[in-house]
C-alpha positions in Angstrom: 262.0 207.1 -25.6 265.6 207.5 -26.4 267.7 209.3 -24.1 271.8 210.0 -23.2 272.7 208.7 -20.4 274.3 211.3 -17.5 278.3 211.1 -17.1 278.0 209.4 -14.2 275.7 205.9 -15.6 278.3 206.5 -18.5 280.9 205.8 -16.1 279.8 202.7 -13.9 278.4 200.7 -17.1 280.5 201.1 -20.4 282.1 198.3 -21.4 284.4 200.3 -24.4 282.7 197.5 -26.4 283.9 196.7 -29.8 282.3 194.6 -32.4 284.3 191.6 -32.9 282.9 190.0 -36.1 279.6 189.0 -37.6 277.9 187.1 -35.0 278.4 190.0 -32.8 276.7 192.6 -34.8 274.1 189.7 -35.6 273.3 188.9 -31.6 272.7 192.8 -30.8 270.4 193.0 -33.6 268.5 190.7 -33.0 268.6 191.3 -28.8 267.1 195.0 -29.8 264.4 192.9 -31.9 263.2 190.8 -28.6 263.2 193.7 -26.4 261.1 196.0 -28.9 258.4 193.2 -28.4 259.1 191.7 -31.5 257.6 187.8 -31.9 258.8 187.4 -35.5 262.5 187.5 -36.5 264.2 187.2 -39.7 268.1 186.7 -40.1 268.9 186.6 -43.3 272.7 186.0 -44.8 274.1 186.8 -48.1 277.9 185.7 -49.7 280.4 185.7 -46.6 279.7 186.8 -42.9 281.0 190.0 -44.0 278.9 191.1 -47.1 275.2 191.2 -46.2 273.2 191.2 -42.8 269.7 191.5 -42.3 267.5 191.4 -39.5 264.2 192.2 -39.9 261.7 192.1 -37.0 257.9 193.4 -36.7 258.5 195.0 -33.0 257.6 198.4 -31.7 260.0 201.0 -34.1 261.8 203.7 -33.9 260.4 207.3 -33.3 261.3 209.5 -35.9 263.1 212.0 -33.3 264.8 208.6 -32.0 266.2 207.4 -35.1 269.5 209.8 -35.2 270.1 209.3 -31.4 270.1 205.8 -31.5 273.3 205.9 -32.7 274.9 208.2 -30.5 276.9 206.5 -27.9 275.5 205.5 -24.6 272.1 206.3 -25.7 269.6 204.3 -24.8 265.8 203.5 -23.7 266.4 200.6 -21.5 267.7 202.4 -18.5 267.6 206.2 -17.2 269.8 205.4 -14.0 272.5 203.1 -12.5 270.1 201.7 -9.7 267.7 200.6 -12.8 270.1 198.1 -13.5 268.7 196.6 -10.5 265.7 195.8 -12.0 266.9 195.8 -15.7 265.3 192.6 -17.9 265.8 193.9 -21.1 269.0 191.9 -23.0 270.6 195.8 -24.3 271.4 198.0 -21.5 274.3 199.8 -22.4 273.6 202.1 -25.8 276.8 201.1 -27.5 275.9 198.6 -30.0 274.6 200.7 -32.5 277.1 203.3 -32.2 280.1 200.6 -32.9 278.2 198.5 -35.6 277.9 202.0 -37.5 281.5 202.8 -37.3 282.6 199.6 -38.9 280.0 198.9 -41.4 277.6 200.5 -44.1 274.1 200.4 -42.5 270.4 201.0 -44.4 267.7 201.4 -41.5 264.1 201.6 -41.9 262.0 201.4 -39.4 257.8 202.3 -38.4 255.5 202.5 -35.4 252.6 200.9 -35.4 250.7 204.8 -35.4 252.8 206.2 -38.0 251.5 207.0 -41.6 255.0 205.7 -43.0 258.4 204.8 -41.8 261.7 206.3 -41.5 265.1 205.3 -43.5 268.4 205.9 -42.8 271.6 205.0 -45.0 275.1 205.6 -42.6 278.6 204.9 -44.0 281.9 205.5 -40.9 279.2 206.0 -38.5 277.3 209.4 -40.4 274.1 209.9 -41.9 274.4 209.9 -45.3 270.6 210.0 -46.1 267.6 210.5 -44.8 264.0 209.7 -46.2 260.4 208.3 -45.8 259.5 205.2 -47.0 256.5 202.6 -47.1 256.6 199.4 -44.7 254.3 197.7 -42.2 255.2 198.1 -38.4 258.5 196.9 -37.1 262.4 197.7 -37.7 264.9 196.3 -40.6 268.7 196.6 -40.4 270.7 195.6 -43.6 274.3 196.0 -42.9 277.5 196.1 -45.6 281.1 195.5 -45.9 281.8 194.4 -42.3 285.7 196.3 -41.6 285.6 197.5 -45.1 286.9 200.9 -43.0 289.2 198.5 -41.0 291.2 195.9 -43.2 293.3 195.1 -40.3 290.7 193.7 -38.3 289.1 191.8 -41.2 292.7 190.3 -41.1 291.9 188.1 -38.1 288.5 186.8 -38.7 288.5 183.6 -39.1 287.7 181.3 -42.1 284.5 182.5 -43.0 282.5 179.2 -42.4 284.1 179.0 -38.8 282.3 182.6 -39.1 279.0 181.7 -40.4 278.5 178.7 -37.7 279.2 181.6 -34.9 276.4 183.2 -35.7 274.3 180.0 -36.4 275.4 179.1 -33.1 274.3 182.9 -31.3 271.0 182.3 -33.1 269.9 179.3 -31.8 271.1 180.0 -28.6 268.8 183.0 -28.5 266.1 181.4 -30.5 265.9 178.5 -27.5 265.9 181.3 -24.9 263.0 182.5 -26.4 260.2 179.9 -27.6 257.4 182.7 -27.9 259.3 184.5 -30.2 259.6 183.0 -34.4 263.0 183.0 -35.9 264.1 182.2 -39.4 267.8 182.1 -40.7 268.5 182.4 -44.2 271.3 181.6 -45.8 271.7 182.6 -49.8 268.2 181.7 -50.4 268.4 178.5 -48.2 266.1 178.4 -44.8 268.7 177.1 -42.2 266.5 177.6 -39.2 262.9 178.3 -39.1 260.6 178.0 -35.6 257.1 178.3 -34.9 256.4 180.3 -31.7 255.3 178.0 -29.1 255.1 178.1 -25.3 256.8 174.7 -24.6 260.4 174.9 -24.5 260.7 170.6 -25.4 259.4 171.3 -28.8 261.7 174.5 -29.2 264.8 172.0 -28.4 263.6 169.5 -30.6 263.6 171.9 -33.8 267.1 173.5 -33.0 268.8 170.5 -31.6 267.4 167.6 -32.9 265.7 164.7 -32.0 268.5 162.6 -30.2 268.9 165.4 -27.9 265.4 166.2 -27.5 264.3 162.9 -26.9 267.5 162.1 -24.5 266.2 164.7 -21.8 264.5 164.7 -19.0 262.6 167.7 -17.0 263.1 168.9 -13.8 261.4 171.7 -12.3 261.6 173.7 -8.8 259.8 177.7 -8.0 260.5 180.1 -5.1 260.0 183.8 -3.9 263.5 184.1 -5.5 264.2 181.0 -8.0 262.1 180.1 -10.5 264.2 176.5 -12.2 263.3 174.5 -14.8 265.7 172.6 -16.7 266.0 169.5 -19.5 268.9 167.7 -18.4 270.4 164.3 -20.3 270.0 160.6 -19.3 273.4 158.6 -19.0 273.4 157.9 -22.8 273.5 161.1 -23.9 276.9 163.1 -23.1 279.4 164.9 -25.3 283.3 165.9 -25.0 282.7 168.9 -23.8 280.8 171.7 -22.7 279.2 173.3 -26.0 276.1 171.9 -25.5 275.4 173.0 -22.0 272.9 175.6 -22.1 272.3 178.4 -19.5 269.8 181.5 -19.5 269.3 183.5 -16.7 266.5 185.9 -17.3 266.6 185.0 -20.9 270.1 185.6 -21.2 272.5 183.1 -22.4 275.7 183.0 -20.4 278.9 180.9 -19.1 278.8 179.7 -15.6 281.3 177.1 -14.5 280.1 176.8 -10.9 276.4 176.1 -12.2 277.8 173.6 -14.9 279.3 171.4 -12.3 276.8 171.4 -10.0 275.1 169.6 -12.1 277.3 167.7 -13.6 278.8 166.1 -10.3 275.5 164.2 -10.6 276.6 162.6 -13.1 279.9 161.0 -11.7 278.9 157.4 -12.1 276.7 157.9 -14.9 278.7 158.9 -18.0 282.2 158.2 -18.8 284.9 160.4 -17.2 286.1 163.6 -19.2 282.6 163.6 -20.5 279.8 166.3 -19.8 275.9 165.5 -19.9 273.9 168.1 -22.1 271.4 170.3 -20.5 269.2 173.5 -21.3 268.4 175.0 -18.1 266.3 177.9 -17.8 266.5 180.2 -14.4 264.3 183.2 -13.4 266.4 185.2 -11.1 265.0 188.8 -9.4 267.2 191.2 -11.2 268.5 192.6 -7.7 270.1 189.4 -6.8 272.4 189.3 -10.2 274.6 191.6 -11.6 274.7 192.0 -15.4 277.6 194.6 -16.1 280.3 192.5 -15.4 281.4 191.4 -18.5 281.5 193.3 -22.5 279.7 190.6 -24.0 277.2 190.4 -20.7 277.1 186.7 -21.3 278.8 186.0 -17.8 277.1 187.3 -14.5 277.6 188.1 -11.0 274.8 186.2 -9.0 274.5 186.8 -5.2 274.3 183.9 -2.8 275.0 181.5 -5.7 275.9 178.5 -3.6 272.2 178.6 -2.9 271.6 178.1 -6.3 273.6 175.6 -7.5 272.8 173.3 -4.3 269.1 174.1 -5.5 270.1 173.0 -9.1 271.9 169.7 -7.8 268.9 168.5 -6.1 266.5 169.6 -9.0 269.5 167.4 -11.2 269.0 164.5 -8.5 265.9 164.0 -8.4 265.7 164.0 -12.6 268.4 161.8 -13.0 267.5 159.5 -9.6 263.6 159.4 -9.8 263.3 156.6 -7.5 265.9 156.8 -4.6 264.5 157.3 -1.3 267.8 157.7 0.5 269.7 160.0 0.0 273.8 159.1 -0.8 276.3 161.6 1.9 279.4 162.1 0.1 282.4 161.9 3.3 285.5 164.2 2.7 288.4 161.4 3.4 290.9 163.0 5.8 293.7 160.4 6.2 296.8 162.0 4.5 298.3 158.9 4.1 297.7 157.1 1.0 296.5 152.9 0.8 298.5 150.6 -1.1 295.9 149.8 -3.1 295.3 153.5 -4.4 298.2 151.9 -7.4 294.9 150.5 -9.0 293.0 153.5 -8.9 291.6 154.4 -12.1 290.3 158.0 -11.5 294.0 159.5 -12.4 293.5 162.3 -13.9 294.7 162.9 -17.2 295.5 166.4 -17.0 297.7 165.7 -13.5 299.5 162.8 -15.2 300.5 164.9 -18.2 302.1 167.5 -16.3 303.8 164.7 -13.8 305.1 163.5 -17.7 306.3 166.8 -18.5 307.7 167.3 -15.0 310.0 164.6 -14.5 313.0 163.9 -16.4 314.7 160.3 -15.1 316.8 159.2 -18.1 318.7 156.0 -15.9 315.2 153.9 -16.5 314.4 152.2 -19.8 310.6 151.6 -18.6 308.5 154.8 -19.5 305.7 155.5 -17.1 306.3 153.1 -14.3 305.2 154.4 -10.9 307.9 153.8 -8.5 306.8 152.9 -4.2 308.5 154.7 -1.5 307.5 154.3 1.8 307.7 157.7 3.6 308.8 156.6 6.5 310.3 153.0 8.2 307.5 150.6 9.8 307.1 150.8 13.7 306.1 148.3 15.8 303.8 148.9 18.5 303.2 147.6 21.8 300.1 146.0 20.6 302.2 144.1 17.4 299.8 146.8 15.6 301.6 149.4 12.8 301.0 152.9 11.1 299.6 152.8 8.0 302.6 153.1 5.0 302.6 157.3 3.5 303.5 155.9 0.4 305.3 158.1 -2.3 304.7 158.3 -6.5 307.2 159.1 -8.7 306.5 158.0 -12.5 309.6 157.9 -14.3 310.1 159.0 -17.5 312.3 158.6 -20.0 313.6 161.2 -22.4 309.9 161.3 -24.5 309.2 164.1 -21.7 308.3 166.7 -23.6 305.1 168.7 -24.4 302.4 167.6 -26.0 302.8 168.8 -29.8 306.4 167.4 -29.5 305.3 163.8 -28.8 303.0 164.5 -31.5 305.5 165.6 -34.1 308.2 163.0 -33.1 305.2 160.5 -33.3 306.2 159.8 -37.3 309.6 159.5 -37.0 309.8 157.0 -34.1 307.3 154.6 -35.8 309.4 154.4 -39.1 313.0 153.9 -36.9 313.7 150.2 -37.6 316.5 150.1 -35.0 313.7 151.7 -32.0 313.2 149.3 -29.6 311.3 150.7 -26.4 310.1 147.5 -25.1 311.5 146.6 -21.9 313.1 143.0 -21.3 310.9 142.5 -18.1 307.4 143.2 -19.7 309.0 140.8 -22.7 309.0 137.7 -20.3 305.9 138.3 -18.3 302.7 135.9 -18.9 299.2 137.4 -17.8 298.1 135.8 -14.3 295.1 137.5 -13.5 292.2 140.1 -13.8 291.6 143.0 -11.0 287.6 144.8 -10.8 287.7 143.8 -14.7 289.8 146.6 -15.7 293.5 146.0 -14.6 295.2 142.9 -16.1 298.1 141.0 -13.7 301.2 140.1 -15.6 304.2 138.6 -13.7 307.6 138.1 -14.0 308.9 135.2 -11.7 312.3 135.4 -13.1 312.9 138.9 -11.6 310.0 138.9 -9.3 308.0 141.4 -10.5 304.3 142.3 -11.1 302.9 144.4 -13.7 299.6 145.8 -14.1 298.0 147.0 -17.1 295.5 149.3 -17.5 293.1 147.4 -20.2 291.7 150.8 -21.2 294.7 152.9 -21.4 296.6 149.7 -23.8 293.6 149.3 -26.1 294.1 153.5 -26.8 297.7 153.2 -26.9 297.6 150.1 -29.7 294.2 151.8 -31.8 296.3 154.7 -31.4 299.7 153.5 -33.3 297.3 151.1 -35.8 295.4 154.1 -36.9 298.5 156.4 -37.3 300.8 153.3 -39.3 297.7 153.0 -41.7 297.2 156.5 -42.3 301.0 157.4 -42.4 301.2 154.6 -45.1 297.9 155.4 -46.5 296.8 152.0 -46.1 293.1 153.0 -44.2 290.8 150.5 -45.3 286.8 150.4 -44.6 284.4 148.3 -44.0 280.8 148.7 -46.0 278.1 148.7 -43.5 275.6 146.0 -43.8 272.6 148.7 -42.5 273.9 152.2 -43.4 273.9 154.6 -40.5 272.1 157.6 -40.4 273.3 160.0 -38.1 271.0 163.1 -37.3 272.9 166.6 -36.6 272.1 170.4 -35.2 273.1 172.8 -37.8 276.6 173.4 -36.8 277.8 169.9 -36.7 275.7 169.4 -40.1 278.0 172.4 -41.8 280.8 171.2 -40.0 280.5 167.6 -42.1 280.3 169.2 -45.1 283.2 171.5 -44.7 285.3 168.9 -43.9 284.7 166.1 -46.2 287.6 165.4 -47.4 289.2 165.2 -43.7 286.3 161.8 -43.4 287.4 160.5 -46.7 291.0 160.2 -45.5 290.3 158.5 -41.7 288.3 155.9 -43.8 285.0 157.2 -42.9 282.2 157.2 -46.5 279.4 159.7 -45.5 276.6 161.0 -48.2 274.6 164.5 -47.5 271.1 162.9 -46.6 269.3 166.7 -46.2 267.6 167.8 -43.5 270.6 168.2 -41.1 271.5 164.3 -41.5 273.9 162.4 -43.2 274.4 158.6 -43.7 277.6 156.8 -42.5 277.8 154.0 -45.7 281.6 152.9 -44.5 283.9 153.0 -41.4 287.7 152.4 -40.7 288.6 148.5 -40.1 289.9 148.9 -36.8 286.6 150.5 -35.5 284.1 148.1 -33.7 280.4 148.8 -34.8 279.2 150.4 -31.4 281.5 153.4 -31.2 281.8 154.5 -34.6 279.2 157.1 -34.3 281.1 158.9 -30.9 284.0 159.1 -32.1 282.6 160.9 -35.7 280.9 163.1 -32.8 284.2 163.4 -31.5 285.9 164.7 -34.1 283.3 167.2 -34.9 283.3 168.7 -31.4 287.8 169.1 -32.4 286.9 170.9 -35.5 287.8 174.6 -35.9 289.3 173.7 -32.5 292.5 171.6 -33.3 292.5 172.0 -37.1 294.9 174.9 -37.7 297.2 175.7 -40.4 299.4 172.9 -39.5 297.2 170.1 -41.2 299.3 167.1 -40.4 299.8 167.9 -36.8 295.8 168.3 -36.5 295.5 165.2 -37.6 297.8 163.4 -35.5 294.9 164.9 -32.6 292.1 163.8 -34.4 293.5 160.2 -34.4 294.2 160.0 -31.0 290.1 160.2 -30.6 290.5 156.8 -31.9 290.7 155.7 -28.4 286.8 156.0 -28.1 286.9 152.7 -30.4 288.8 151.0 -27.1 287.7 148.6 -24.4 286.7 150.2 -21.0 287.3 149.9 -17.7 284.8 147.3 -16.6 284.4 145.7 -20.1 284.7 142.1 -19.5 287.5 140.3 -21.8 287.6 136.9 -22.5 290.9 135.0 -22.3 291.5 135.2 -26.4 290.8 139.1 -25.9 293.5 139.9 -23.0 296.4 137.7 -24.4 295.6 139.2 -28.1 295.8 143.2 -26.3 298.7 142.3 -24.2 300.6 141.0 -27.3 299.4 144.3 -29.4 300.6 146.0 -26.2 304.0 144.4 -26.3 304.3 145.4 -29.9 304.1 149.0 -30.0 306.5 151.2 -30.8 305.9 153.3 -27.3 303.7 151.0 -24.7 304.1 152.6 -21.9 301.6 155.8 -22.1 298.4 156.1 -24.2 298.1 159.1 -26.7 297.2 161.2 -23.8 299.8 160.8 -21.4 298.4 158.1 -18.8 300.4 155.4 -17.8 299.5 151.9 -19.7 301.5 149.6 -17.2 302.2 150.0 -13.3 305.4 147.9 -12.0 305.2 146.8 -8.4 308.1 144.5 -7.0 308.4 141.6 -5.0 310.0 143.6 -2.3 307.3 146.1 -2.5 304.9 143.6 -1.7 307.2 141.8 0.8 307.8 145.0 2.9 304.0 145.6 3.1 303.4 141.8 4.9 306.5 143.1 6.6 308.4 140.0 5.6 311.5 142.6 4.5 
């Protein structure tokens, strides 16, 4: 039964909720629809996100004395109390929804218990009942809502394209429909079945329909149950990662939400696994007693308060561990290093991280120094000897200098044209000029030398082989010189939903980077031709790549957004550990050598580390 909540419950739990777009009116829908019982859902989509919404479900109904007060604010059937949210399992707690769909939209409601004779409708326009009547349906509840803002133009104004809008509330609906494998969903879209599950009890064969069989197949299980915990999670092998952390999927008690601190838990198992800036994919299901998480702390209750969550998250890690490491009977003790000073050899660490050196780029401004990115030596303090001939260890300083390109990101990328088509630019450095390559260091870090001037410098193989795909991709597309390659075995590349609309939004965008894809139906599409510069193995992550950018970089400013996108082409690039062959190095040193800017890749990192003679003289203590 439907009741109003006291002033007090009112108080402690409104959220002054407002319906943002589509998706949100589509995820309370279709929340009130699981927790009236229902085990059938339909969604069902007509003309833009906007237009037409249905959700039709065949749960418990509405009362006929419940139907009016349903919309009434902070009405609701899910709690009486505050201290029932300490038990609350239901996904609607609030009794706002309703009330601020109704307020925005035209809504038709009819609805019927399974013991009625015949159903009730409704029809509301501005949030009042505009008619009331009986009507002829089989158990269950079916909202159609129209004209989305047609009441409130302004906030129509900022919604954004419409299929951005449309794969938001694909996106809400499989997140819910994987929380919920007992339950059947179907999507509809203008007469066109987008999603459509069976209801059935194992949660491998729910990921399978909704994220494909590359994911499905990728996963692993991992299980763990206590008085208080109940785990189990499908978490990715080392071949299976993405860009970021969009498919990462939590539910706590059913509920989908946002948790960094449970994310990287997990995914600091993972460290030597998958590249770095990459995230493994997991869907992770956790049963939590309702007293031990708090639900009201956000509007959109897809973020949580959870008590004692350290517990937690060391439980997930070794539920993670023992997925990922099936076979390791010792366990690895990670040691916290303590020594503030810093080893000499730290100059050929590659775990820099990118985010760090882009600020140290944007933070310095040295403008006496042709060389851009160098890291400069300073020892902290002089060398003392010792009675026992023994010395301190070096606290050893790094200061990258810079040159003028010191600005922000979008202005490197918008003075990224003009510096490649200025004949009289010459940013090479004489010293790199007359180096030759001496050496290889942990197959990642090539030596070259300069014995006129006696100095060292060390190239980051990785960080060069972004920096010179980088400036090849942009000359050809600047010049609109992209040429492909046809594939002798077409690729067929299997997508969810979102990344399958995403491809055929943005078509065009493919055409121009070189890439020739065809529509192959059923969520796949096959790759017939990629850019020249692309070796064969990496194609397919970096068209992944540049699906997870979509309706993230691409903005009005189409040029600049593409300028992003091709700096993905670095996915195409050697890695740290790849091992070069002779021909290889002295053909990416010499491509190195002639780029218009080698001394960062297209993210910021230093490509080339200086180190003197002196430097090295003063650590033998010879100077």
């Amino acid at each position: 039964m439907i009741k109003l909540l006291d002033e007090q419950t009112i108080s402690k739990i409104a959220a002054g909720e407002i319906i943002e777009n589509s998706a949100s009116i589509v995820k309370e829908l279709v929340e009130n629809s699981i927790d009236a019982g229902a085990d059938d859902i339909l969604i069902e989509l007509r003309g833009e996100s906007t237009n037409y919404i249905k959700v039709s479900d065949n749960g418990s109904g509405f009362s006929e004395d419940d139907l009016e007060l349903a919309f009434l604010r902070h009405s609701t059937s899910k709690l009486q109390v505050i201290e029932d949210l300490e038990k609350i399992r239901t996904l609607g707690f609030r009794g706002e929804a309703l009330a601020s769909i109704s307020n925005i939209s035209k809504i038709k409601l009819m609805t019927k218990r399974e013991d009625d004779l015949a159903g009730n409708s409704l029809i509301i326009e501005n949030g009042k009942i505009i008619k009331k009547n009986k009507v002829g349906m089989p158990k269950g509840t079916t909202f159609i809502i129209n004209d989305v803002f047609y009441n409130t133009p302004v906030r129509k104004k900022f919604l954004r394209k419409d299929s951005t809008e449309i794969n938001n509330i694909i996106d809400i609906v499989q997140k819910i429909a994987l929380s919920n494998n007992n339950i059947k969903f179907t999507l509809i879209r203008d007469g066109k079945t987008i999603l459509n599950t069976g209801s059935d009890k194992d949660p491998i064969n729910r990921i399978f329909s909704i994220l494909g069989s590359e994911i499905a197949s990728s996963l692993n299980e991992g299980k763990f149950e206590s008085e208080n915990y109940k785990i189990r999670g499908f978490f990715s092998n080392n071949k299976l990662f993405r860009s970021n952390r969009d498919s990462q999927y939590i539910f706590v008690n059913g509920r989908f939400i946002r948790d960094i601190n449970i994310s990287r838990a997990i995914e600091k198992n993972y460290n030597s696994l998958i590249p770095l800036n990459r995230y493994p994919v997991f869907v992770l299901y956790i049963d939590i007693d309702p007293k031990l998480i708090d639900v009201n702390i956000h509007p959109k209750k897809n973020e949580i308060k959870i008590s004692n969550e350290n517990i937690l998250t060391a439980l997930l890690s070794e539920v993670v561990e023992e997925v990922i490491y099936p076979n390791r009977s010792i366990r690895e003790i990670e040691l916290e290093d303590k020594k503030e000073n810093v080893n000499v050899f730290d100059i050929f660490d590659d775990e820099d991280d990118t985010e760090e050196t882009s600020d140290l780029i944007e933070k310095e401004d040295s403008r006496n120094n042709n060389l851009k990115s160098l890291w400069e030596i300073e020892k902290d303090e002089d060398i003392k000897s010792q009675d026992n001939n023994s010395f301190n260890e070096e606290a050893l300083l790094y200061r990258e200098v810079v040159t003028k390109d010191n600005a922000s990101d979008s202005k490197i990328e918008g003075e990224e044209k003009n510096f490649l088509y200025d004949d009289g630019a010459s940013r090479i450095d004489e010293d790199l000029l007359n180096t030759r390559i001496s050496g290889v260091l942990f197959k990642t870090y090539i030596l070259l030398e300069n014995q006129r001037d006696g100095k060292v410098f060390v190239v980051d193989q990785h960080a060069a082989h972004e920096r010179v795909n980088y400036e090849k991709f942009l000359k050809m597309y600047l010049n609109s010189e992209i040429s492909s390659q046809i594939l002798i075995k077409p690729e067929i590349i299997e997508l969810n939903q979102i990344e399958y609309d995403k491809i055929l939004t943005y078509f065009d965008l493919f055409n121009e980077l070189g890439f020739k894809i065809e529509d192959f139906g059923d969520r796949s599409i096959v790759l017939r031709e990629v850019p020249m510069i692309f070796g064969l193995p990496t194609y397919v992550d970096f068209i992944r790549d540049i699906i997870d950018s979509l309706d993230k970089d691409i903005s009005s400013n189409y040029e600049a957004d593409m300028y992003k996108i091709m700096r993905k082409a670095c996915k195409a690039s050697v890695k740290a550990g790849d091992d070069l062959s002779d021909i290889e190095i002295e053909a990416l040193i010499r491509d190195l050598k002639n780029c218009e800017n080698p001394y960062t890749c297209p993210h910021g990192r230093p490509t080339i580390v200086e180190v003197s003679k002196h430097t090295i003289s003063k650590l033998f203590l010879r100077e």
